[in-house]
FIPA-703521 format. One record per residue (C-alpha): residue in three letters; chain; x, y negated, z. Coordinates in Angstrom, 2 decimals. Last residue first. Layout:
N
> type, mol, xx, yy, zz
> ALA, A, X, Y, Z
...
//
This chain:
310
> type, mol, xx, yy, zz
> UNK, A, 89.07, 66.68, 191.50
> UNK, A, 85.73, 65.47, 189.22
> UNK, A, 84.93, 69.05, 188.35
> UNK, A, 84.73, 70.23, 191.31
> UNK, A, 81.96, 68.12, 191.29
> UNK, A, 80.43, 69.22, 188.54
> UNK, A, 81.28, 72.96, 189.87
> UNK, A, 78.94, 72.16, 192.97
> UNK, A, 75.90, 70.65, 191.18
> UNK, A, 75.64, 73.61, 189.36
> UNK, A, 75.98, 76.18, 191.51
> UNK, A, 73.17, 73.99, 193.27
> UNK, A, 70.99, 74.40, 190.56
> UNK, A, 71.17, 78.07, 191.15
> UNK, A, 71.03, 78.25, 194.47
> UNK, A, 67.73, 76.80, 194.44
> UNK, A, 66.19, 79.68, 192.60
> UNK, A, 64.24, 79.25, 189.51
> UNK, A, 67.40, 79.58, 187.09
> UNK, A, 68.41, 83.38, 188.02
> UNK, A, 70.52, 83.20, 184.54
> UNK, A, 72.76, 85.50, 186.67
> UNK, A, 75.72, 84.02, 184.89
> UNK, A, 75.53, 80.94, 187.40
> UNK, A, 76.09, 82.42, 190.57
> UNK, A, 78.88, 83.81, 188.44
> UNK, A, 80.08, 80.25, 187.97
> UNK, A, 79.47, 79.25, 191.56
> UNK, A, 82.20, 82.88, 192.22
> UNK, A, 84.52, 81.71, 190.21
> UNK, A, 84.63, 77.82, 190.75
> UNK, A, 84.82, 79.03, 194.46
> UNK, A, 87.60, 80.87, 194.15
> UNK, A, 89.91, 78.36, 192.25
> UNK, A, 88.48, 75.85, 195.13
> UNK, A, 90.06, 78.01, 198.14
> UNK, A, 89.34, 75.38, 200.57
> UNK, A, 88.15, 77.58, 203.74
> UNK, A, 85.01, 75.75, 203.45
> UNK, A, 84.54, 75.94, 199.43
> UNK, A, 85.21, 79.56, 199.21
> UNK, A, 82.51, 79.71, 202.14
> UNK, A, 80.70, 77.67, 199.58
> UNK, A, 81.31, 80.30, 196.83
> UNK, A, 79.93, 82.86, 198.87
> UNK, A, 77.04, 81.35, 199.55
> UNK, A, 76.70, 80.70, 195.81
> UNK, A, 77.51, 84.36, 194.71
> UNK, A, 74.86, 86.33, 196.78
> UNK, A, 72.07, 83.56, 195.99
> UNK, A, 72.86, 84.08, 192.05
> UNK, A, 73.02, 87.54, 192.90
> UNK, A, 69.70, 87.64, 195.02
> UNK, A, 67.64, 85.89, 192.09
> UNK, A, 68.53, 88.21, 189.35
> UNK, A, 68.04, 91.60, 191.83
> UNK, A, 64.53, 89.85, 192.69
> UNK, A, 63.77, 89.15, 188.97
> UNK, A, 64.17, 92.97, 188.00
> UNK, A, 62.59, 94.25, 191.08
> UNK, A, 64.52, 95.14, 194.60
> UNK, A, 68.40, 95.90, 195.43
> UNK, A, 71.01, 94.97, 193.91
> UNK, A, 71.78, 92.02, 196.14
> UNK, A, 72.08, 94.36, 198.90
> UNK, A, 75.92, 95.82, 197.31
> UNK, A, 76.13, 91.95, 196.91
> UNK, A, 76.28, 91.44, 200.76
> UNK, A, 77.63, 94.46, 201.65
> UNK, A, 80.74, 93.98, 199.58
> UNK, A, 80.98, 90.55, 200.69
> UNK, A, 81.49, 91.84, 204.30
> UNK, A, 78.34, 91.77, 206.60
> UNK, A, 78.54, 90.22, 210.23
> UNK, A, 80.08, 87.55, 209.86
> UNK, A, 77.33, 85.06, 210.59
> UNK, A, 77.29, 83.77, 207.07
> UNK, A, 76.72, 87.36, 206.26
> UNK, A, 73.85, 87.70, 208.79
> UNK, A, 72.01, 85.34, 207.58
> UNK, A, 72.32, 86.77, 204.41
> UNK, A, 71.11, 89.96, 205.13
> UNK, A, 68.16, 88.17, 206.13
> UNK, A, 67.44, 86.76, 202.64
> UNK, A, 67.01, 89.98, 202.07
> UNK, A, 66.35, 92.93, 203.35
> UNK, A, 67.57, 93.89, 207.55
> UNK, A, 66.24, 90.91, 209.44
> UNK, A, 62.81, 91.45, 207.73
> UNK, A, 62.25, 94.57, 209.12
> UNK, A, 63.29, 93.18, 213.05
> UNK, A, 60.76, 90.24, 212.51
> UNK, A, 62.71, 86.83, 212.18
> UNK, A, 62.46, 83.66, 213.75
> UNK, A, 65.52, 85.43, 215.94
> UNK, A, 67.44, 85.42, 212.20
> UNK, A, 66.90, 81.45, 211.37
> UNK, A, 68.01, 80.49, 214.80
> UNK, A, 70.73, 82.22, 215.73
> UNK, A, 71.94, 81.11, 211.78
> UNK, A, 70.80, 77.40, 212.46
> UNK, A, 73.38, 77.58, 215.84
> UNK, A, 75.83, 78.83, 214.07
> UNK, A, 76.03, 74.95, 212.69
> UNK, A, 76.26, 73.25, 215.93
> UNK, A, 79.67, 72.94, 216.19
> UNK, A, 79.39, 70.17, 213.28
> UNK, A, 82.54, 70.29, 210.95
> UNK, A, 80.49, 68.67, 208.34
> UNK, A, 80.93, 71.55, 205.87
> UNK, A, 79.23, 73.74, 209.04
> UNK, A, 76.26, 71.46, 209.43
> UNK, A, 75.79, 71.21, 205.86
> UNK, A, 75.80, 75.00, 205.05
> UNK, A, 74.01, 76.03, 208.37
> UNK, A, 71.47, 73.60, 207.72
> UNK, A, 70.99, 75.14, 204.11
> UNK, A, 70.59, 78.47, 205.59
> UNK, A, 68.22, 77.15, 208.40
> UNK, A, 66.03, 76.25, 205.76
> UNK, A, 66.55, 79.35, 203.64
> UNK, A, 65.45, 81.70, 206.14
> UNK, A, 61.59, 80.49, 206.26
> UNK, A, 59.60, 81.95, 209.27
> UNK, A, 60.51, 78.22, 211.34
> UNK, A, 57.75, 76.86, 209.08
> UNK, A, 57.23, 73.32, 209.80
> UNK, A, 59.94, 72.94, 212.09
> UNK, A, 62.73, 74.36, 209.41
> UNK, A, 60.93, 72.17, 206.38
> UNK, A, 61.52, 68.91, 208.89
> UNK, A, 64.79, 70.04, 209.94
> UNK, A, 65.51, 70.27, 205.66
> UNK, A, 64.21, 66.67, 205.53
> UNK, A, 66.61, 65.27, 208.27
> UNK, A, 70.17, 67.48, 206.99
> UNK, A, 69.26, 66.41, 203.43
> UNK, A, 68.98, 62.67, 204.12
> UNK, A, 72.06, 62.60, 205.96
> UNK, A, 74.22, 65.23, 204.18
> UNK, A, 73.72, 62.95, 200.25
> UNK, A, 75.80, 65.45, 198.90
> UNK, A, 73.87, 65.20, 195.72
> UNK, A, 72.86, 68.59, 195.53
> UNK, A, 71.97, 68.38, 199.25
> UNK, A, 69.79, 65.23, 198.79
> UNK, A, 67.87, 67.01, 195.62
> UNK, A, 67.49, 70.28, 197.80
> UNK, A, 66.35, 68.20, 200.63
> UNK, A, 63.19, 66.95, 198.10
> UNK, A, 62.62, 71.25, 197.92
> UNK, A, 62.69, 71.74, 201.74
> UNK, A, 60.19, 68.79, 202.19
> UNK, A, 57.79, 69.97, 199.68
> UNK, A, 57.91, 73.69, 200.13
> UNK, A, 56.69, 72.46, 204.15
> UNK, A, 53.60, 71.38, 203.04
> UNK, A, 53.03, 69.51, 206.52
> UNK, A, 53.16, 65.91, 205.51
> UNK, A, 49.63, 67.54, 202.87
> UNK, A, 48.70, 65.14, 200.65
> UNK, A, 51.50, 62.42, 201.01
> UNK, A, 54.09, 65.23, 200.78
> UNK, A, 52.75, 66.48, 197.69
> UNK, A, 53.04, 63.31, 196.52
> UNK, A, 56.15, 63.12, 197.62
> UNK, A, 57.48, 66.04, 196.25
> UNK, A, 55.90, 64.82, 192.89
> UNK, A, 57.53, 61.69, 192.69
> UNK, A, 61.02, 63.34, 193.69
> UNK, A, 60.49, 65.77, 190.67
> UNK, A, 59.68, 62.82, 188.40
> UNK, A, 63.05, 61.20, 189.46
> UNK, A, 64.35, 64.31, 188.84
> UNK, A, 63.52, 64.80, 185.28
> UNK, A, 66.66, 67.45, 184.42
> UNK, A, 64.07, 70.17, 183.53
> UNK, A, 64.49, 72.15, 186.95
> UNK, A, 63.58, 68.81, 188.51
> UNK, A, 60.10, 68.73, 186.51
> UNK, A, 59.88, 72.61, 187.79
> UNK, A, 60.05, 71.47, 191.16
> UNK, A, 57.93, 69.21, 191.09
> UNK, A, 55.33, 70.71, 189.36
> UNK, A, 55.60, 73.32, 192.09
> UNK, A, 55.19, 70.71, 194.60
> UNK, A, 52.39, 68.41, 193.04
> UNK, A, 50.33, 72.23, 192.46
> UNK, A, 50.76, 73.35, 196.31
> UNK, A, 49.96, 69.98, 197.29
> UNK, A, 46.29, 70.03, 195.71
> UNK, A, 44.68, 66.91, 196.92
> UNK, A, 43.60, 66.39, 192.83
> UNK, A, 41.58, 69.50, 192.48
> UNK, A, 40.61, 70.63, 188.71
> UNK, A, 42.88, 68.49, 187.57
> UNK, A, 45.85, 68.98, 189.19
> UNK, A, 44.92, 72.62, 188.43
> UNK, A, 45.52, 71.45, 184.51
> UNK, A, 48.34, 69.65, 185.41
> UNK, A, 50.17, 72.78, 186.65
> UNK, A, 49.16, 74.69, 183.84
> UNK, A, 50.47, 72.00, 181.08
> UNK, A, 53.43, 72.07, 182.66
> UNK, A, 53.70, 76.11, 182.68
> UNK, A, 52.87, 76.27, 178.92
> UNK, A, 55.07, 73.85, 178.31
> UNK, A, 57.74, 75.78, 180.48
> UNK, A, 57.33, 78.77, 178.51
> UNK, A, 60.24, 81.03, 179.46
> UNK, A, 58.55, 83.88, 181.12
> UNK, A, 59.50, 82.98, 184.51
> UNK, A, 57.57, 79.14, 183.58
> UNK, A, 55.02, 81.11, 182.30
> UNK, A, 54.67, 83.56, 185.13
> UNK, A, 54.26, 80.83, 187.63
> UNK, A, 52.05, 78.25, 185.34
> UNK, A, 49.72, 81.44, 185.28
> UNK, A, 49.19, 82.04, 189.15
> UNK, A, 49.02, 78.12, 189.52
> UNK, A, 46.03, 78.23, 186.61
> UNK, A, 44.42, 80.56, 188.97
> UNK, A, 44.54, 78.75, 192.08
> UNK, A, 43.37, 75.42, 190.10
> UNK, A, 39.99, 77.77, 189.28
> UNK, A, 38.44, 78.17, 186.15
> UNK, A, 36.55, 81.03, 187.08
> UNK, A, 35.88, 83.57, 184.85
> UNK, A, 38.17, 82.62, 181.53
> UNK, A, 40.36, 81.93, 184.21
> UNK, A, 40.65, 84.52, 185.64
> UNK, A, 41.33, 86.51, 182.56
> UNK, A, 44.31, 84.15, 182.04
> UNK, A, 45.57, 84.71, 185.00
> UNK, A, 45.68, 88.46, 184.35
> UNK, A, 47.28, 88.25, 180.81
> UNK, A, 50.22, 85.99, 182.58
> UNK, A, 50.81, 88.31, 185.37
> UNK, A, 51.31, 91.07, 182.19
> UNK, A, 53.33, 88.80, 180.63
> UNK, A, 55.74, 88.05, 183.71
> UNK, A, 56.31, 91.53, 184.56
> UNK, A, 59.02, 90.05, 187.12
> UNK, A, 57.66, 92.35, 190.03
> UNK, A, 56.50, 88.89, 191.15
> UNK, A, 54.68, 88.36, 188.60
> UNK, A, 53.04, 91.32, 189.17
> UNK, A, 52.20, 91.04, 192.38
> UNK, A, 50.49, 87.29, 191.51
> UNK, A, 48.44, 88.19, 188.85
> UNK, A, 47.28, 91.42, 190.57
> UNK, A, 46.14, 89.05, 193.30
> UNK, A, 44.66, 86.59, 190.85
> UNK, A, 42.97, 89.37, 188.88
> UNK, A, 41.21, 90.14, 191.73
> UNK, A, 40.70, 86.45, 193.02
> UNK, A, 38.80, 86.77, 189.56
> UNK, A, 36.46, 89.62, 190.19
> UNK, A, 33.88, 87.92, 192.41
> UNK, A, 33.42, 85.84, 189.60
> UNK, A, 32.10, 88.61, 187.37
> UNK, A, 34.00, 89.69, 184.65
> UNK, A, 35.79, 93.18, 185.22
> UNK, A, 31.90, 94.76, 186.14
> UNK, A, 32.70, 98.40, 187.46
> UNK, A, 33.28, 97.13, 191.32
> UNK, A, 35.27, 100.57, 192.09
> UNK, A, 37.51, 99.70, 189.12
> UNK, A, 38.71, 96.40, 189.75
> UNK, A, 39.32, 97.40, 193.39
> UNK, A, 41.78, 100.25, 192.29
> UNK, A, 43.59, 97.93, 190.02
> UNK, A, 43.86, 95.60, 193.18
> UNK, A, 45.18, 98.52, 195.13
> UNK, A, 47.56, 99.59, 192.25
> UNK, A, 49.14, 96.20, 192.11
> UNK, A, 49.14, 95.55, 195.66
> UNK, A, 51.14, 99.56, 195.88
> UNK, A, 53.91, 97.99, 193.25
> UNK, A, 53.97, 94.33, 195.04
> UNK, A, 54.95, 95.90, 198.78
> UNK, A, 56.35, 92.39, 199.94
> UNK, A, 54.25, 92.21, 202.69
> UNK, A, 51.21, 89.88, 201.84
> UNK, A, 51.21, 91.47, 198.51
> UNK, A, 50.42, 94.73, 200.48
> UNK, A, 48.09, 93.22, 202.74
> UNK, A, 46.26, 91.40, 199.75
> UNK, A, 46.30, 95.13, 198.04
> UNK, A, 44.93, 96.33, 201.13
> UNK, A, 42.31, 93.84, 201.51
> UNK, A, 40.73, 94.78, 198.18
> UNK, A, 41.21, 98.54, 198.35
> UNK, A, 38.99, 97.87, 201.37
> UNK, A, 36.46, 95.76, 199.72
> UNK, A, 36.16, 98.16, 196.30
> UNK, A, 34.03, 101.28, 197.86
> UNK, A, 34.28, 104.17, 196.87
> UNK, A, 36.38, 105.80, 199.27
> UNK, A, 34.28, 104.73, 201.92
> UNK, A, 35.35, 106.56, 205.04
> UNK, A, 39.00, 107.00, 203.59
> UNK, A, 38.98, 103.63, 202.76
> UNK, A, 38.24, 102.03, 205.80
> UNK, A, 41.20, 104.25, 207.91
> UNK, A, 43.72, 103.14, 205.49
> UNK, A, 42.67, 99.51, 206.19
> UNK, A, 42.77, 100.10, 209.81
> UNK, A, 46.51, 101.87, 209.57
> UNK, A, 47.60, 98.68, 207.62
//
């Protein structure tokens, strides 16, 4: 970051540098100073509509919607794509849609960059996943493995078909296609999370192990902000208090997301220890978040339907 710094205080005019910051920034979670950056970069190039300027409104796209200003992401998309009709771009807008609400609108995104490139994995998976969010999951599981069968080493596509077999208490299946998410990209928390979870509800000795894991794949910043805090919970080292005193903290849609993630791992602790009044608490405030694009959230579900049956 100190390089990028450096290039724009010798060319302060200039729109590249602001350009690569504001990637950098998005990059590293930092989606308020990506937004300014690519604002910045839109105005040192003066022209708004040239295709140079639509992975500009892509990045801005993408920060915002992940600030939860899910209109204002969409508005940017859009402009995109009325430069560059670009599957990338029609991904950006099918993300803030389906945040926003319009799942149609998102669908009809998805196909649309299926269209425009038909060995895109990235679109298969998140129409995948958004298919299963809609109850279809037989469509979802067509998509993952499309995905799959496009790119084996989309790793969004394994970890989201182990969701299915985890939801459905199917360990085997979920325990070998979560491993294969974990190897792909050993960065991602919630892989060795969800190992943890079945490992551990298995009675399987090996189950810290996934936490050791999950947190040394870890840089030392990201260990202490979520998801790594929860790592560390599971480990034992952060009291529920901590752990939803963190949930608080970040955008709109992040705060949404972490306590619906905050609640469900505690409610399968609840589960473990076999305090099932507590857990059908604590999955049913996982649900009240309305945080219904996380994982956690359909898994709330699947968990108090089977409580449910006892």
């Amino acid at each position: 970051m100190y390089d990028l710094n450096s290039i724009i205080r010798l060319n302060p005019e200039g729109w590249r540098g602001y350009d690569d910051r504001a990637w950098e920034n998005l990059r590293t979670g930092d989606y308020g100073k990506a937004v300014a950056d690519f604002t910045t970069a839109l105005e040192k190039r003066h022209t708004f509509t040239e295709p140079e300027d639509a992975p500009l409104y892509c990045g801005r796209a993408e920060s915002l919607w992940l600030l939860g200003e899910e209109q204002r992401a969409v508005a940017d998309a859009s402009t995109a794509i009325s430069i560059k009709a670009d599957a990338g771009a029609y991904i950006d807008r099918a993300l803030a849609r389906d945040d926003a609400g319009d799942i149609e609108g998102a669908r009809s995104d998805y196909r649309s960059a299926i269209t425009l490139d038909s060995k895109d994995a990235i679109a298969y998976d998140d129409l995948g996943w958004l298919e299963f969010r809609l109850g279809q999951v037989s469509k979802a599981m067509a998509d993952y493995e499309k995905a799959m069968g496009i790119d084996s080493k989309h790793p969004l596509a394994w970890r989201n078909r182990a969701l299915v077999w985890f939801d459905r208490q199917q360990w085997d299946k979920a325990l070998s296609d979560y491993r294969r998410a974990a190897k792909l990209d050993p960065t991602d928390p919630y892989a060795h999370i969800r190992l943890y979870l079945i490992l551990a509800r298995c009675h399987d000795p090996a189950a810290r192990r996934e936490l050791d894991t999950g947190l040394a794949n870890l840089t030392d910043d990201v260990k202490s902000q979520w998801p790594g805090q929860v790592l560390q919970y599971l480990q034992g080292d952060l009291s529920d208090e901590a752990l939803m005193s963190a949930a608080h903290v970040g955008s709109r849609k992040a705060v949404a997301d972490q306590l619906c993630e905050g609640c469900f791992y505690r409610g399968e602790l609840a589960l473990m220890r076999g305090d099932d009044s507590e857990a059908r608490h604590l999955l049913t405030e996982a649900l009240k978040s309305g945080a219904r694009t996380t994982d956690e959230y359909f898994s709330a579900q699947a968990e108090l339907e089977s409580l449910s049956r006892y």
